[in-house]
Structures are given as C-alpha cells and as structure tokens.
N, C-alpha and C positions, 0 to 999 in steps of 0.2 A: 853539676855537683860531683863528686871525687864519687868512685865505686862503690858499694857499699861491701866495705870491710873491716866487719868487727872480729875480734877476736878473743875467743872464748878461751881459756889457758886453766891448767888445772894447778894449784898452786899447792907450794911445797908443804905447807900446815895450813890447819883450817883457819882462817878467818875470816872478817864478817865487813874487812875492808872494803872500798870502793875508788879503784885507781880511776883518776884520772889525765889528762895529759895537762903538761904547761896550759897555762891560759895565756890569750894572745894580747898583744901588749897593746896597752891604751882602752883596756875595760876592766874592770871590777868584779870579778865572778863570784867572792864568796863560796866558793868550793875548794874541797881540795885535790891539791897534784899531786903526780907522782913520775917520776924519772922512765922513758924507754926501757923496757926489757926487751934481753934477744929473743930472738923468734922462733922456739922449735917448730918441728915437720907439720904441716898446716893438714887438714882434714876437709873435704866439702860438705856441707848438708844442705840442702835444698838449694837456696840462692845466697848463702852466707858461706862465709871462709872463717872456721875457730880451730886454732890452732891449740891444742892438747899436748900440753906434758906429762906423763907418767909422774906420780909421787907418791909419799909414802901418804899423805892422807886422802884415803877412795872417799869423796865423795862427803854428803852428809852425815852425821854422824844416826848411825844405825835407829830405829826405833827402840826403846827401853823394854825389857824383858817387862811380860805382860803381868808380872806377880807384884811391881816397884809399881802399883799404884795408888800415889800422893797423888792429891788434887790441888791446882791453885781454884781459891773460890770465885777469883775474877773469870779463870777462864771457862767455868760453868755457866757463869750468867754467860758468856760471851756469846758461847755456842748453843746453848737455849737461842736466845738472843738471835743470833745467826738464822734459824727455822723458821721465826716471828711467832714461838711461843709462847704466851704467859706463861709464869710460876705454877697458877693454879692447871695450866692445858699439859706442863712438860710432869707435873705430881703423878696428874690422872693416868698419862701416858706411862710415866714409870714403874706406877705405882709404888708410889713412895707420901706419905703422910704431906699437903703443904707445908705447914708448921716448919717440918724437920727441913724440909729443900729450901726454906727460906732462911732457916742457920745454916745452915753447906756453904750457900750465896753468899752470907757474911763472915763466913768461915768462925765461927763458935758452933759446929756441928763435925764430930768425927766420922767423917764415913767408912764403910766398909767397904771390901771385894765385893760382895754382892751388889752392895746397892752403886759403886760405880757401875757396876758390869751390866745394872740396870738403864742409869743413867742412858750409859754409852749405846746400848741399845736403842732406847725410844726415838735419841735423838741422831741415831745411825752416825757415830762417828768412835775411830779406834779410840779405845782408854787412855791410850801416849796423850792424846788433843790434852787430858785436863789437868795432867801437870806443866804446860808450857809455861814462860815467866813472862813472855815478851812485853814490851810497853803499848799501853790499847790509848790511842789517839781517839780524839772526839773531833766533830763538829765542829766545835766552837776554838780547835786548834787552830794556829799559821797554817798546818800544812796541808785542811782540807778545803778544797775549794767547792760549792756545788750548784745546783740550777734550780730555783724556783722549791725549792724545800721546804717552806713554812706552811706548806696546803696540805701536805702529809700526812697522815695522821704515825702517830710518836711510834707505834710498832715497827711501821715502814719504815720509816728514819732509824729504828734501833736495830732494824736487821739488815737496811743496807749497811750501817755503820758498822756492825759485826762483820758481816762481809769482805769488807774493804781489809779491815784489819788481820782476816784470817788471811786474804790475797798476799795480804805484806810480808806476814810470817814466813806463810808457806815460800814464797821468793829468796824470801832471807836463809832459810834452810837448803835451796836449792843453789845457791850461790857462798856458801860458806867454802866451798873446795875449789870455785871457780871466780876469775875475772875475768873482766870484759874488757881490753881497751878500746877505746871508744877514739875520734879524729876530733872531737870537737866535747866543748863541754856547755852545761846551758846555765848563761852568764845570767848572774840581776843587778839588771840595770833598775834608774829613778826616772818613771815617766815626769818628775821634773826639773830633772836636771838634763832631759833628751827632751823636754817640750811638749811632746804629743805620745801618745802611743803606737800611731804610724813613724814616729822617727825612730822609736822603741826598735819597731818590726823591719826595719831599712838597717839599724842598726847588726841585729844579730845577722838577716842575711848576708852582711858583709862578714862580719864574725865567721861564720859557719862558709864564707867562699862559696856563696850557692851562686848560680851564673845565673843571665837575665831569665827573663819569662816566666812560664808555670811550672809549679814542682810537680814534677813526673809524679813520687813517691812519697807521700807526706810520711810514713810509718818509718820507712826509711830512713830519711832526714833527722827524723827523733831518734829512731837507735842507736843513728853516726854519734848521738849529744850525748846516751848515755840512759835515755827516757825509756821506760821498758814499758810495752804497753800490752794489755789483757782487753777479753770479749767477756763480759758479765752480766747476766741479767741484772738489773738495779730497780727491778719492783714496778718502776712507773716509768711512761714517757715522757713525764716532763723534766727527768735528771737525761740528758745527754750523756754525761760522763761527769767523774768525779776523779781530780788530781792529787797527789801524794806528794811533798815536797821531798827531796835529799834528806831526809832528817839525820843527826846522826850518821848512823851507819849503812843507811838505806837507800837505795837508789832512787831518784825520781821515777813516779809508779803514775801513768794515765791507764782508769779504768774505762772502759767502754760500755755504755749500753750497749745489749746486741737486736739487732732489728735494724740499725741506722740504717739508709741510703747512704751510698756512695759519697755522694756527694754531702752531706749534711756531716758523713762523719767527719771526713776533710777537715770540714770549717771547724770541727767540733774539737778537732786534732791541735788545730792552729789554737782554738781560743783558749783552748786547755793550755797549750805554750805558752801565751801570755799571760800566764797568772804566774808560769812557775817562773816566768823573766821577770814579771812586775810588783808580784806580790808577795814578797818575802815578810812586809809587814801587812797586816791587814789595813783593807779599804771598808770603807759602806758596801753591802752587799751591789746597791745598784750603781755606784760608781766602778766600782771593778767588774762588773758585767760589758757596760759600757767601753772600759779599756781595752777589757780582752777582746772587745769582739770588733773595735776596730785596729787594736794590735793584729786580728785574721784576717780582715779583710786586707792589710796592707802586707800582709807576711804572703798573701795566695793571690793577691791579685793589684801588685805596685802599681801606683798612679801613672808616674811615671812614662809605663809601661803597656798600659792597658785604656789608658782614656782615651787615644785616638777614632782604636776601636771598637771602644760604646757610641762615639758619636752617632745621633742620625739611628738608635735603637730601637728594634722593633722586638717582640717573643720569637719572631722568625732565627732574627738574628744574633738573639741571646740563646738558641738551642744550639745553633751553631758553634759560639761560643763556648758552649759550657762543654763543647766535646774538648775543645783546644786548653783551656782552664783549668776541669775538671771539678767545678763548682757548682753549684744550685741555679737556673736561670731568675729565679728570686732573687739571690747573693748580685747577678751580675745587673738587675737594675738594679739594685737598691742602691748598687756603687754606683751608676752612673746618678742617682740623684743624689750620691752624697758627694761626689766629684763636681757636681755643675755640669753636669754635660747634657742632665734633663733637668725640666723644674718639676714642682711637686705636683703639679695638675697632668703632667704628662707621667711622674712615677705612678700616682693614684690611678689613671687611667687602664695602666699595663696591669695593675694590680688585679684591679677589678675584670680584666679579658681574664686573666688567670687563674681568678678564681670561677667564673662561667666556664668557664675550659675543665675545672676541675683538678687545676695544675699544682695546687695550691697545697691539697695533700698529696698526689702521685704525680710529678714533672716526668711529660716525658721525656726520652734520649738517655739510657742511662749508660753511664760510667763506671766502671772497673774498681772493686774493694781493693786496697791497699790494703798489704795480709803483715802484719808483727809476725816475726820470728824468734825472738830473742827466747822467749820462752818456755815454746816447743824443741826450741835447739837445747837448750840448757838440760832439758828431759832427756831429750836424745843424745847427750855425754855421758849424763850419769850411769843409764843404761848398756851404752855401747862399750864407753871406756871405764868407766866405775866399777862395772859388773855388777849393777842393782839388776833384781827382776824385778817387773812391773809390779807385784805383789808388795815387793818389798818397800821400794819408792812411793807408792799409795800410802801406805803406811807414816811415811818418813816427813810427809804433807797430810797427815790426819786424814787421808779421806778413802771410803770404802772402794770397791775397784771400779766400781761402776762410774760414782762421782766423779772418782780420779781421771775416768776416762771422758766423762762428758762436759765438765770444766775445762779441762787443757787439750780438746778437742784431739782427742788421739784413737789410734786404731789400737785397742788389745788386743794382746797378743793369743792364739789359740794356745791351748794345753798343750799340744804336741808341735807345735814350733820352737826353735831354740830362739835361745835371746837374744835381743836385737836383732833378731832376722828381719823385721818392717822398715832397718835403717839402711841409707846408701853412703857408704863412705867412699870416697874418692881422694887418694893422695895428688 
C-alpha cells in the first residue's frame, strides 16, 4: 500500500471542516470532498509527514477566562456521568444539597462561582468543561456501534458513553486550526447490493489500492481513510472498541479498549471498519456483528489468498502463520473452517488442543502493536507550531495536567524545560 502520508496543515481560519479527497469512481461514499491544496514546507514527527502552514489562527481557540463561568446543564450531567457517579455520590462529594444539583442537571437551578468551582473540583475537571455546547450522541444513535453492551449495568454504559463523547469533543477542539489530508476516504457501501460482506471487504481493498497479502499496519491503513483512532479504557472487557461515525463535522473516531493483544486488536481494527463501511443505517445488533466480522476476516485475511495455505492445518502451523498475518491462531482456524478447507469435527478438535494448551486466553507467538499517531501528532503541532504550553492545551481539552497526560499517552514537560523541547522536527 502507498507510504503512509498524511498531512497535517494548519488552516487559515478556524474551522471545524473535514477535507477529504475525490472519491474514486465507480462507489458511493457518502462523504464529503474537497479539491488538492498546495503543499507548504513538510515537517517529520515520528513516522508521519504533516506539513504546517503558519496563519493567522494559533490553534484552538484559547480556554475562557476562568470568571465567564456559565454552565450548560447537559454538560454537567455529562461529566458527572463521565466518573460513574450518581447525583446523590457527585452532591456528597461537592457538597452541595442533592435537590439543588438535581435543578443544575435540568437547568432550573442558577448556579454560582462557588459552587461550579465546587463542582469542578470533586469531579477534577477545569470550569471551561461546563459551559461546552457540543452535541452528546447516545447509543441508540447510527453512529455508535458496540459489543455485547446489554450485560452492563446502566452506570457502565453511562460512563463509557460520556467518555466517548468527551473523546469526540476534545478531537474536535484539537483539529478546528488543523486538516488532515488523507489518500483515501471510507466509502459505504450496501452489503446488498455487493452480496456478501466479504465482497464488502475485497471491495474497499481495491478502493484504498492496498496490494495482495497481509496488512503490514492496520492503524496505518485507517489514517490513510481519514479514521483517527484513540487507546481508552472502556470499563469492561467485553466492549473491544466502540466506532464513531463521520457525523456532521466530525471525523470517523475508532475507540480502543486498552489491554488488547496485538492480534485481537487487528481484527478488532478491521470489524470496527466494517460497520463504518456497512452501517450507515442501522442493523439488528447480531446481524451486524456477524457482517463486521466477516467483512475482518476478508479484509485481514482474502480467500483468495490465504486458503492454500490453511490446507492440511495444524496449531503448529497456524503459529507460524499468525507471524506472516499478524492475526489470532483462533482467527486463522476459524477461517480455515469457515473457507472449507477443514470441517467442523476437525475445527472443534483444534479448538479443544487450545484450549488444554491454555491458548485460548494467552496464544502464544506474539506480534507487534500497531501504534495510531494521528493524535499525538496533532498535540505535537499545537505545541510546537501553536505555541500552546502543555498547561495551557490541558486546559483547551478540559482535562487536568495529569489526565491530560495519561489519556493522550504523552511525556510532560518538566518546569524548567522550554516548550516543545520533547518534540523532533525534521524539515
């Protein structure tokens, strides 16, 4: 597949657009385009190339002087919400009356300086968080898709969902001064009017010019589309990750559990791509489960391609495999008995060694994370060519310096370093 070269561009006024290029002829993308711009002087950060223009607008727009404290009452519950607090656990904590925090929440309660600055306290987040306006997505939207959610209990669900939405915001904030052109965009297609969701998955690889065999870089692949993808705790192991459609003005957003394996995240990467290809309307929970996840195995592992050599499959030589792949040695029988290449007495049998093996929760042979950059680079513009301090940028995404630091996995900066000294720029 083409290099990976996105490009990060600091734009002449702030908005909240999201370029994309032509879409390629002969699909349907339902997104929108946008025309080539030239290329100012390109900048390196780590394994990406974002080319940066000076303009007149630095960056996000600054945090609000800490005295302009209006609250919206949604973004209270949000961020309660966000902690996995009750009303009555964030009262106690604030010390503030229930009663009164439950008119705040509905907003028929005026609050004061103090009692935000209470607020904001208990629930460790700057004052700026509770006047935000943004629109809060649920659940039960097109654009959320997620795994096995209904076992839950409703806290869990209300704080990942908070979560998710604060993720979105704060992205939104950090990308208002900057675009990304991207080489490809992520089409939705009709699993039926392409047949299968393996034709789905054959489909966009062609799309996206990806060459035969295994994807080196699945994180990769998705940022050439435009997909910006984050590491989150999400409460429980039975959500893998949760996807964020293009809504609006907002980029396609895959969340990650963090803890994945390698390999699980992979597949977890792909199934998550075939919801944002195939699901633009919603399905039955378990019939789009079922799409996505044979739209991943076809998108990580073509028939094609790979059923010669599953024939004649042992765990010996699905370890071997899964180096070449870079998949699950589960994922690679399972395809050989959903290929015909084993029958179900010979899948079940592999099953059963594997799980006596123990393989079942720890496989051995592991493989190499694929690392998203989109959004540590984006931090590392703001800072370098913005001229945010860390301090300040914290702020600018609600979150204390600490947080700020252990969310977007970053080194702060000591007191006596100057700014962006932790960054390497390379012309």
């Amino acid at each position: 597949m083409p290099s990976r070269d996105i490009c990060l561009t600091s734009s002449a006024s702030v908005s909240t657009s999201w370029p994309s290029p032509a879409p390629t002829t002969g699909a349907s993308f339902g997104r929108s385009t946008s025309t080539k711009r030239a290329q100012p002087p390109s900048y390196l950060f780590a394994s990406m190339r974002h080319r940066v223009r000076p303009s007149a607008a630095r960056g996000p727009p600054r945090a609000r002087n800490p005295k302009d404290r209006t609250m919206n009452p949604q973004m209270l519950t949000l961020l309660r919400e966000s902690r996995g607090y009750s009303g009555a656990q964030l009262a106690k904590l604030a010390g503030i009356p229930q009663p009164t925090l439950s008119k705040m929440e509905n907003g028929l309660a005026v609050i004061d300086e103090a009692r935000l600055q209470q607020l904001a306290d208990a629930l460790e987040y700057p004052v700026e968080a509770f006047n935000w306006t943004d629109p809060i997505y649920g659940f039960g939207s097109a654009a959320f898709y997620h795994r096995k959610q209904q076992a839950l209990p409703q806290t869990t669900l209300r704080k990942i969902q908070a979560q998710v939405n604060l993720t979105r915001m704060r992205l939104d904030r950090l990308l208002r001064s900057i675009e990304i052109d991207t080489q490809y965009v992520v089409p939705s297609l009709d699993v039926e009017e392409y047949g299968t969701p393996a034709e789905v998955a054959r489909a966009v690889r062609a799309l996206w010019r990806m060459p035969m065999g295994p994807i080196r870089d699945m994180a990769a692949a998705l940022e050439l589309a435009g997909i910006i993808m984050v590491r989150s705790n999400l409460e429980s192991p039975r959500i893998a990750a949760i996807s964020l459609d293009n809504v609006g003005t907002y980029p396609a957003l895959i969340i990650l559990n963090t803890g994945l394996p390698a390999d699980r995240e992979r597949f977890t990467l792909a199934h998550e791509l075939g919801h944002l290809v195939m699901h633009s309307v919603l399905v039955t929970t378990d019939e789009a489960e079922r799409e996505a996840d044979a739209f991943a195995a076809e998108f990580l592992m073509p028939a094609a391609e790979i059923r010669t050599e599953l024939k004649g499959i042992t765990l010996a030589r699905a370890a071997q495999l899964k180096v070449v792949w870079r998949v699950a040695i589960s994922a690679l029988v399972r395809r050989a008995r959903d290929l015909g290449v084993i029958d179900d007495t010979r899948y079940k049998s592999l099953m059963v060694s594997m799980s006596q093996k123990g393989w079942r929760k720890s496989e051995p042979v592991e493989v190499a994370h694929d690392h998203p950059t989109v959004m540590s680079s984006l931090i590392k513009v703001h800072l370098a060519d913005h001229d945010y301090t860390f301090d300040e940028l914290a702020r600018v995404v609600a979150l204390n310096r600490d947080e700020f630091t252990m969310r977007f996995d970053l080194d702060a900066p000591r007191g006596d370093e100057p700014r962006g000294s932790h960054l390497r720029a390379l012309k």
